[in-house]
N, C-alpha and C positions, 0 to 999 in steps of 0.2 A: 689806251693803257691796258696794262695785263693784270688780268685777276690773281689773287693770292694763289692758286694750282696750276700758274703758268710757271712750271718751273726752269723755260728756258724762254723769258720775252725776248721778243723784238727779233726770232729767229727768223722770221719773214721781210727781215730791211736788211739784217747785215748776216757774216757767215757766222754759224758759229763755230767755234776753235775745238779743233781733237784735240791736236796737238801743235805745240810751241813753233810758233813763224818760223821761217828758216831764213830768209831774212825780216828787217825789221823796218814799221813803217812811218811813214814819214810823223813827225810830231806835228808839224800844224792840219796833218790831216787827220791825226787823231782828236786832236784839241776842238777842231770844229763839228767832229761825230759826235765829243762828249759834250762842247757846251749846247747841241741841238737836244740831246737826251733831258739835260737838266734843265734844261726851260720846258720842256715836253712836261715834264716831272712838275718840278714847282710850279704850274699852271693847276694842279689839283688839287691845293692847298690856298695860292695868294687870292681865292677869291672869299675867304676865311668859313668855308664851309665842309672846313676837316675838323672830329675833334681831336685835342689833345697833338702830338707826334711832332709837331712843326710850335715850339713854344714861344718861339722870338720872331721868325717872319718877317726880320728887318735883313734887309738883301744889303744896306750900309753899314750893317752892326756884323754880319757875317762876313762881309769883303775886310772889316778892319779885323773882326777875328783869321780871319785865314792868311790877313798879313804877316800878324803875329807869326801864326802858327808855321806860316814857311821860314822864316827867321832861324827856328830853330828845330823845324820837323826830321833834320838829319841829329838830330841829337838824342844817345839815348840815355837815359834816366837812370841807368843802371850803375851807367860809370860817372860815378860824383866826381872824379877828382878829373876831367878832362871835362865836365859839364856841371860846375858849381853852382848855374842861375837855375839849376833845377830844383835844388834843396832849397834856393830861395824863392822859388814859385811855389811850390809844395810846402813848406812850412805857412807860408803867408796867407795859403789857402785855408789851412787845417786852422790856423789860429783866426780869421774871419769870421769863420763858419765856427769854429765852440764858440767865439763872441756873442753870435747872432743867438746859441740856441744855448744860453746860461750859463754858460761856465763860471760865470765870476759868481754863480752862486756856490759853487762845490768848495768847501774849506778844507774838508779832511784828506783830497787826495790830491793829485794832478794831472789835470786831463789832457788829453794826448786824441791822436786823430791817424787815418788815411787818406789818401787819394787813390782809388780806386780804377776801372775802367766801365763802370756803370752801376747800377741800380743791384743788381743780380749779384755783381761781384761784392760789391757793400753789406750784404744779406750775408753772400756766404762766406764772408771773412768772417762775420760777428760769429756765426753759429759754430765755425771750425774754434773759435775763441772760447766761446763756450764750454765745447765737447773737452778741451784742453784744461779749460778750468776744474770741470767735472772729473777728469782722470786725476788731476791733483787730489783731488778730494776723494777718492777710490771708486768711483764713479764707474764701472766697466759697462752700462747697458745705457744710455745717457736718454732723455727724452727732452723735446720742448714742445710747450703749449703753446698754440694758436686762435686765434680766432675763422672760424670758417671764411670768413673773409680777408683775411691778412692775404697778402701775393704767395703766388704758385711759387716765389725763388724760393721762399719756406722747403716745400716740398721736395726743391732740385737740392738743395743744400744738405734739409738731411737724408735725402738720397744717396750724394754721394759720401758724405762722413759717416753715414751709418748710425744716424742719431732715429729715436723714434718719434716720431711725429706726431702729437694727438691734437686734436681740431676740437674747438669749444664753439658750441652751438651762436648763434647770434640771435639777439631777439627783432621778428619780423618787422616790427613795428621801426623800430629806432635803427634797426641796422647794424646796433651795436653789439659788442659782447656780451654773454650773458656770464657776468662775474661770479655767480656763484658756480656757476659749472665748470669753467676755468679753472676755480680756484679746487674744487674736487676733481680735477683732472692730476694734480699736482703730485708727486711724491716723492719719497728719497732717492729717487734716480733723475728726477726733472732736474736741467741746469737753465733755464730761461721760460720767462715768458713772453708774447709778443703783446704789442697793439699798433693800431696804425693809426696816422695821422697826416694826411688824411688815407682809405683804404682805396684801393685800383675803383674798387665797381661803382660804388654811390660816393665817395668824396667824405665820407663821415668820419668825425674823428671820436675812437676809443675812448673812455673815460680813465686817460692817464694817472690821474692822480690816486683814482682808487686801484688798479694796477699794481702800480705803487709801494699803494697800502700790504695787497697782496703779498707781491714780491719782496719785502722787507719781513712779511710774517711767517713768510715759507724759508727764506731764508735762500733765494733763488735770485739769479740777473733778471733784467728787464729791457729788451731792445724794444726804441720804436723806430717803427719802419715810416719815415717821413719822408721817401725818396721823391714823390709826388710832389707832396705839401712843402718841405722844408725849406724853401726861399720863396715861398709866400704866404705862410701861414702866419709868420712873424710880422706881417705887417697888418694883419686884418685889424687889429684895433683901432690903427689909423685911419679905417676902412669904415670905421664905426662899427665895425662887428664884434660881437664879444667870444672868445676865443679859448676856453682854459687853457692852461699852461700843460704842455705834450715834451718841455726839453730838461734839461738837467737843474732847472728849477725845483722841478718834482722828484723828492725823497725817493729813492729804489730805482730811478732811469739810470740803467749802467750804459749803454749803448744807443746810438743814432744815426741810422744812414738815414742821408739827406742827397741828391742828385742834384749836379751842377749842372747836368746838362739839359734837364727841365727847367723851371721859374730860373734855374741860377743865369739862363740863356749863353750857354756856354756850349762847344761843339758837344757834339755826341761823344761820348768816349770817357769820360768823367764822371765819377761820385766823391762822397763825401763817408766814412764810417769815423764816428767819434765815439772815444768809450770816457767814461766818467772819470778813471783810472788809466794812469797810463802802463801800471804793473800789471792790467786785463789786458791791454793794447798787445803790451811785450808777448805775452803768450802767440800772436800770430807768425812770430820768428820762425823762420828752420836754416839750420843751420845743420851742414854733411864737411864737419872740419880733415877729415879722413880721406879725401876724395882726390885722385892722384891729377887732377885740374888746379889745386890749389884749394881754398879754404872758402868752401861755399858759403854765403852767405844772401837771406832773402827777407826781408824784412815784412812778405806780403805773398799772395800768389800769384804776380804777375813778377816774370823777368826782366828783360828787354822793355822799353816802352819809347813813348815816344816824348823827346820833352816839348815837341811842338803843343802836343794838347795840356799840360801843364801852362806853361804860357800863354797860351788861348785862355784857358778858365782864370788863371789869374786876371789877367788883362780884361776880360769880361766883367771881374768883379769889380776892379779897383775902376773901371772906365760909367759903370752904373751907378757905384756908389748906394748908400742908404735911401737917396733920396730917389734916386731913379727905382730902384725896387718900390720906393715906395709908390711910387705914383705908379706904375704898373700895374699895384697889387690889388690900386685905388678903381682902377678903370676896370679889372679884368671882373673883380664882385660885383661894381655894379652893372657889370652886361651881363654878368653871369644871373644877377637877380632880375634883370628884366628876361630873360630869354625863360627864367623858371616863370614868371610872372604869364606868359605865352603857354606854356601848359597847365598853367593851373587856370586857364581858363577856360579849358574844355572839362565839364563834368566826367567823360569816359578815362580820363588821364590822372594818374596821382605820383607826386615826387614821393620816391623811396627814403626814410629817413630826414634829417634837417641839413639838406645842402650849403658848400660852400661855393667854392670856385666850379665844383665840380657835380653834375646834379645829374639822378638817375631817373626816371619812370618809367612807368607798367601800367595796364590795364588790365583790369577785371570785366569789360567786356569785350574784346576783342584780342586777339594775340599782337603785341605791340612789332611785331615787325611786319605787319603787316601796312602798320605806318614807316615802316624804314625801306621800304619795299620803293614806297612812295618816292620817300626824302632822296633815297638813291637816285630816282629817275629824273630830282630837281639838282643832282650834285654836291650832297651830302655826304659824310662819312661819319656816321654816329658809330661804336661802340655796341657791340651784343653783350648783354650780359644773359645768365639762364638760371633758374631754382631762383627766383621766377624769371620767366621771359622778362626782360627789360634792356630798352637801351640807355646811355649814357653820355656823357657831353663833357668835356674838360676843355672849360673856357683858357684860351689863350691869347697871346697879342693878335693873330691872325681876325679875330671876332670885335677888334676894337673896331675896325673900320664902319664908317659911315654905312648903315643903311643892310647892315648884315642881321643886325635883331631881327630890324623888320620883316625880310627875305625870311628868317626863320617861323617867325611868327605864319604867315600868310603859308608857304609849304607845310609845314605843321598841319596849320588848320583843314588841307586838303588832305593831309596824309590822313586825319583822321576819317575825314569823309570817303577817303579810299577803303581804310580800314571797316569801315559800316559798311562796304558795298560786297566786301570780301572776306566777312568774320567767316564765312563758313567754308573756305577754301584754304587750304595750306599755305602760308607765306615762303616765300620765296629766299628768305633773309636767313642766316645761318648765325651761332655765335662762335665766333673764333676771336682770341685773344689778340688785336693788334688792327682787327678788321672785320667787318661782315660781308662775304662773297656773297652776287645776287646771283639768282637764276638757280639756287641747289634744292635737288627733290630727293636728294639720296639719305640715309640712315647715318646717325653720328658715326658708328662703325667703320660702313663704308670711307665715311669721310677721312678719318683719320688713319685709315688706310691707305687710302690715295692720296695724301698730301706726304706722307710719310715714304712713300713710297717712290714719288716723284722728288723728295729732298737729297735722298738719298743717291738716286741716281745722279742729281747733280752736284752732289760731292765726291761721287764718282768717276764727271766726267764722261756718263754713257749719255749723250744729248740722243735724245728721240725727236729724228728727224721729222717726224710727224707732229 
């Protein structure tokens, strides 16, 4: 397999392409290059020792979604009136999912929803929702408050709307927000605050309800970022875990992305943004009636789409049902509390915060990738997290299988005996968001140089044949 700064794999089995075949090659001999690829591929995950990325891992649950999805993947989303089972996949979805996360608690408004095309896009519809709300209200310099740990789409969002961004400290201990510093970050330009439930790094979920509190007093929106958590946090009580309430139960939650294509096991390609209000929702609209094309109209920031993935995530939902999430949500805590159970038996290891599905730790004697360093060399894929070094784990269906704890348990326990043998030498483990490349001795700088650098070219097209 290719490391993350391979940005042209597999250059040494097949050619790579400058430019466009002149003629065209045969389909079953493409068919068998790619399904050799994707078994190459899927072999780095089905021995369930990736975290998080692969959330379903059922190869029968994927062949029935991709059924679906060719059914209607020539279909685009755009044009309702030539593609009507779209607005009924997409309505059925957005009304699911408010069921799932309270809606039938909200009396005073009417809540309304999107389908999105991921986690990122769900972020930045809300925040553009926002900025829009705010200009109504004469709002010209707009800000929203975060938690240091809420996700980086925060920062791309209001990167590109031009909102200001301010970061509220989290306390080390819990992970969580630190509420009163949030809430003095606030002022009459703020239009949102965040919290997550649960957050990317350690799995911890914000104290929504005080939030809430907040956001009602400031007189400000309240998105939670539940992209991670949001089709399985709802079920932890069944779990016996006790869970506060993070959806529109809670007084002042205006907004909620939730991702289908995590826990909801749905393809890649899919989220969920729900706003409390569906007169917040409207604000997403644009509309160029002037436009000598005819009378634009966009409900969202995607155009064109595909209604194959609409019927994928529908059919994902309606084929699992309540009861299949729930059993899911049953197995994945309790592997997820045995595999914490396995570091908290090492004195040198401590879980960050109070985990759920999703469980972080660090060391105070040793630099913790110096046990990833290890896990690497047994076929792991932990998660870097950094401020502080730590890595991370987001239990999935892949970890339910027979005898994968164990595995983890036992590698662990060496990683850390690795870790003792080599506290005083550099680890080899890096933290990049999606993955930890082994083998780097170079300076974050450089890093982000050369990954950047090589992205680049290959969006360009200048394959270095080297």
């Amino acid at each position: 397999m290719s490391d993350l700064f391979d940005a042209y794999p597999y250059r040494d089995r097949f050619p790579v392409l400058r430019t466009l075949p002149e003629t065209g090659r045969d389909r079953d001999e493409i068919l068998a290059e790619l399904r050799g690829l994707a078994a190459e591929e899927d072999a780095t995950w089905e021995d369930g020792r990736c975290s998080g990325t692969m959330y379903c891992g059922d190869h029968e649950h994927y062949a029935f979604l991709t059924e679906v999805f060719g059914l209607f993947a020539h279909h685009n989303a755009l044009q309702r009136d030539m593609c009507p089972s779209a607005t009924r996949f997409e309505g059925e979805i957005i009304a699911m999912a408010l069921d799932l996360f309270g809606a039938d608690a909200v009396t005073d408004a009417e809540p309304a929803g999107m389908v999105t095309s991921g986690g990122t896009a769900s972020i930045l519809q809300a925040m553009l929702v926002y900025r829009e709300q705010g200009r109504q209200r004469g709002i010209r310099r707009p800000n929203v408050v975060k938690p240091e740990t809420a996700h980086a789409a925060f920062d791309k969002a209001c990167h590109l709307f031009d909102i200001e961004l301010r970061r509220a400290p989290i306390d080390p201990d819990t992970t969580l927000v630190d509420l009163e510093a949030a809430e003095a970050l606030v002022d009459e330009s703020t239009v949102a605050l965040v919290g997550s439930a649960g957050n990317y790094g350690y799995g911890t979920i914000d104290p929504i309800a005080r939030l809430g509190e907040v956001a009602l007093r400031q007189g400000v929106g309240l998105h939670v970022d539940a992209c991670l958590g949001g089709f399985i946090l709802p079920f932890a009580e069944d779990a016996g875990l006790s869970v506060s309430p993070f959806d529109f139960r809670v007084p002042g939650v205006t907004s909620i992305s939730a991702d289908t294509h995590k826990y909801g096991y749905a393809l890649k390609g899919t989220s969920t943004v729900l706003f409390r209000d569906r007169a917040l929702r409207n604000l997403s609209y644009f509309m160029a009636p002037e436009w000598s094309g005819g009378k634009y109209f966009s409900p969202g920031l995607e155009g064109s789409r595909s209604g194959g993935l609409l019927a994928a995530t529908w059919a994902s939902m309606v084929a699992l049902g309540r009861d299949g999430y729930r059993r899911y949500a049953r197995a994945i805590f309790d592997t997820s509390a045995r595999m914490q159970d396995a570091v908290r038996s090492h004195p040198e290891l401590h879980l960050l915060g109070e985990p759920t599905f999703v469980f972080a730790f660090g060391s105070d004697a040793f630099d913790p990738y110096h046990v990833n360093d290890h896990l690497r060399s047994r076929g792991w894929r932990l998660n870097g997290l950094q401020y502080p070094n730590a890595l991370h784990m987001a239990v999935t269906r892949p970890q339910l299988q027979e005898s994968v704890v164990e595995a983890f348990a036992q590698d662990l326990a060496e990683g850390v005996a690795y870790a003792r043998r080599h506290a005083d030498e550099p680890a080899a483990s890096a933290a990049i968001y999606g993955g930890i490349p082994g083998g780097l001795t170079i300076d974050a700088d450089t890093m982000i140089r050369t990954v950047m650098a090589q992205l680049l070219d290959a969006h360009q097209g200048v394959p270095d044949p080297t």
